[in-house]
N, C-alpha and C positions, 0 to 999 in steps of 0.2 A: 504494500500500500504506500503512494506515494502521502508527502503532504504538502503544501504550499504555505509559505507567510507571508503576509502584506503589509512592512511596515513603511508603506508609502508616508507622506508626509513628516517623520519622523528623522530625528538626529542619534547618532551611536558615533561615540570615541571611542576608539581601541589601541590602546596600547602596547608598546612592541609588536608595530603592526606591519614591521618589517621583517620579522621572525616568522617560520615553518607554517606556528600556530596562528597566529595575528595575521598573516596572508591571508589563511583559510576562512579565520574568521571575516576578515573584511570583506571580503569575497561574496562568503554567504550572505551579507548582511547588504551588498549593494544588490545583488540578486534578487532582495526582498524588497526593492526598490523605499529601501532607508539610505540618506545623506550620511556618507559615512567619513567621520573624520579621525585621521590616525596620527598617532606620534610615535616616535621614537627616538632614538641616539642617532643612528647610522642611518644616513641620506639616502635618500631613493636611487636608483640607478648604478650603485654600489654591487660588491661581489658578494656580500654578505646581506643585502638586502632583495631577502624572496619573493617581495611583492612582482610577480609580470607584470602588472600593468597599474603602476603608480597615480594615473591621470583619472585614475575610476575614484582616488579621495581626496580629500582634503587635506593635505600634510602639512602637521608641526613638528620642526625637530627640537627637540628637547631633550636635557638630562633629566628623565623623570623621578629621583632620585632627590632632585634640586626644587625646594617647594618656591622659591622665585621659578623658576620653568614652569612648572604644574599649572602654579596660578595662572599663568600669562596665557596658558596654553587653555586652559578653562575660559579665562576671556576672553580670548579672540576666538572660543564656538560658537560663545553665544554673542558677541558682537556680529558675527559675520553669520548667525542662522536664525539667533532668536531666541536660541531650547534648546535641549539638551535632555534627550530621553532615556538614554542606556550609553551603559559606561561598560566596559569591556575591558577587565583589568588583566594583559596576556603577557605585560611583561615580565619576563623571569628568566631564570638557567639554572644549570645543573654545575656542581664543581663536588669532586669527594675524591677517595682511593686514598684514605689515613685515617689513621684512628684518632679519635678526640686528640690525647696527649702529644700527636705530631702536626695538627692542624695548624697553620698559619691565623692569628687574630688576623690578618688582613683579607683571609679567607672567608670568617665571621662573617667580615665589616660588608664586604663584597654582597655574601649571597643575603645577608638580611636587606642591603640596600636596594638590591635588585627585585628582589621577591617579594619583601615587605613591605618595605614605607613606600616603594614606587608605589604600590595598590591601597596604602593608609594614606598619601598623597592625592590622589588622585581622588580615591572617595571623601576624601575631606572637603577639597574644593570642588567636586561635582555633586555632592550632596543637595547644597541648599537650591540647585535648578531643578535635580531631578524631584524634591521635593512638589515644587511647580507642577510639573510635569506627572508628576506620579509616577515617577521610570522604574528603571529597575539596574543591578550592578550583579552582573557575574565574572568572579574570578574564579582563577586555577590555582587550586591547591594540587595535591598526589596524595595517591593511594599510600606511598610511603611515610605520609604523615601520621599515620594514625599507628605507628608502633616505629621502635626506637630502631636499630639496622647499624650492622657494620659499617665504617668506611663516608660513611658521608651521614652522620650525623645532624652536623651546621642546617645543609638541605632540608633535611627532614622537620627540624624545628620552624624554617623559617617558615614552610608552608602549613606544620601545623599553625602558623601564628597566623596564614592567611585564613583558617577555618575559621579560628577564632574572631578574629575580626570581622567575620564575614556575618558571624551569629549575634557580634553585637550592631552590626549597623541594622541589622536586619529590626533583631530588639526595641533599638532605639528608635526607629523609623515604622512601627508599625501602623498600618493602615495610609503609607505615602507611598514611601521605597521599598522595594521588596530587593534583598540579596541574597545571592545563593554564590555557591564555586562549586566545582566541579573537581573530580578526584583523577586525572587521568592515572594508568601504569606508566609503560613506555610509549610514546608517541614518534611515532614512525616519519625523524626527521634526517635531512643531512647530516647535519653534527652525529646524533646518535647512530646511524648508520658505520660512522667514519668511527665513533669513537668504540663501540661494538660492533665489530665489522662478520664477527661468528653465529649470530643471535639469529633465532627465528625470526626476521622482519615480518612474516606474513600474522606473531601472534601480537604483532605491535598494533598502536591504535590510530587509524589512519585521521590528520587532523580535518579532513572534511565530515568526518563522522563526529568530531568532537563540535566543529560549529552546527551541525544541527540541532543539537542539545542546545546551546546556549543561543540560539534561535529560539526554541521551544521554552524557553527558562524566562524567555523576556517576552513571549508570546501573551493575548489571552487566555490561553491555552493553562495557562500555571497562574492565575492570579493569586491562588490560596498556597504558594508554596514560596516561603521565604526563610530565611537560615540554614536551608538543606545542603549539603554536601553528597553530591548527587556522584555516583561510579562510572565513569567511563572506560572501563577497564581492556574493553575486546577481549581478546583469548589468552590476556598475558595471566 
């Protein structure tokens, strides 16, 4: 069974929307004929930036790590749209292979900046429009958050802290904004390809299957679901 979304007249920023997953996701989201506007670190037309085809959103580039970025980057959507309906928190990455006691603090520093405060960032300053609006905010946590793991511990916490988070805006926001994240496994990108070059890619989780959940999460479709930490596991 197929399904269709129509978020025609609607606005959605996606963050690290120049990454694997934030491709896919902006993708599906212009698809659904939603104004999509993205940021990220790394420029369009770059070897690192997966977006094909750049001119289909609205790009800011920004340290989204940098709450002067975030903000500027929150103002000029809604200067240049009006609204601001769905926030798309996709930036993140993966860093591990040592045990706590050999980890680098700047290892810490790194993946909580990336994975965290970019997404406590962003919904801090996208909160009070999506309130307007009545939106909604899905971010990406992992599966590997919900229990402790060899070798990439830092990881593991930071996106527990994105669940967390995720159940208090939800909380705090009840009957406006509704939030949820999503749990991927492995998601079936470049880098992880390259960096696990032995691994079943076929039981990885393809990121066009991941944005149609978060399609679905910001749909009418899910109005009564918010603070969920929902599995997108595939076959891993």
């Amino acid at each position: 069974m197929s399904v269709e979304f129509d978020f025609g007249g609607e606005v959605a920023l996606v963050t690290g929307v120049g990454g694997a997953l934030g491709s896919a996701v902006a993708n599906a989201f212009v698809e659904a004929g939603t104004t999509v506007c993205g940021s990220d670190i790394i420029e369009p037309n770059t070897e690192d930036f997966l977006l094909a085809e750049p001119d289909r959103v609205d790009f800011y580039q920004a340290d989204l790590s940098d709450e002067d970025d975030v903000a500027a980057t929150i103002d000029a959507v809604i200067d240049e749209h009006g609204r601001l309906d769905y926030l798309l928190n996709i930036a993140g990455t993966w860093r591990g292979g040592t045990p706590i006691h050999e980890t680098d603090a700047d290892t810490f520093d790194f993946l909580f900046d990336v994975n965290l405060k970019t997404m406590f960032l962003a919904s801090k300053h996208a909160v009070p429009h999506l309130q307007e609006t009545e939106g909604a905010i899905v971010s990406v946590s992992a599966r590997s958050s919900l229990e402790g793991g060899e070798g990439d511990g830092i990881y593991r916490a930071s996106k527990a802290g994105v669940r967390l988070l995720t159940e208090t805006i939800a909380e705090e926001n009840l009957g406006t904004v509704r939030a949820n994240a999503v749990m991927p496994s492995v998601i079936d990108t470049p880098m992880n390809r390259e960096m696990m070059p032995d691994s079943d890619f076929e039981k990885w989780v393809d990121p066009k299957d991941i944005a149609d959940v978060l399609l679905f999460l910001c749909s009418d479709a899910a109005t009564v679901t918010s603070g969920a930490a929902v599995p997108v596991y595939g076959e891993a």
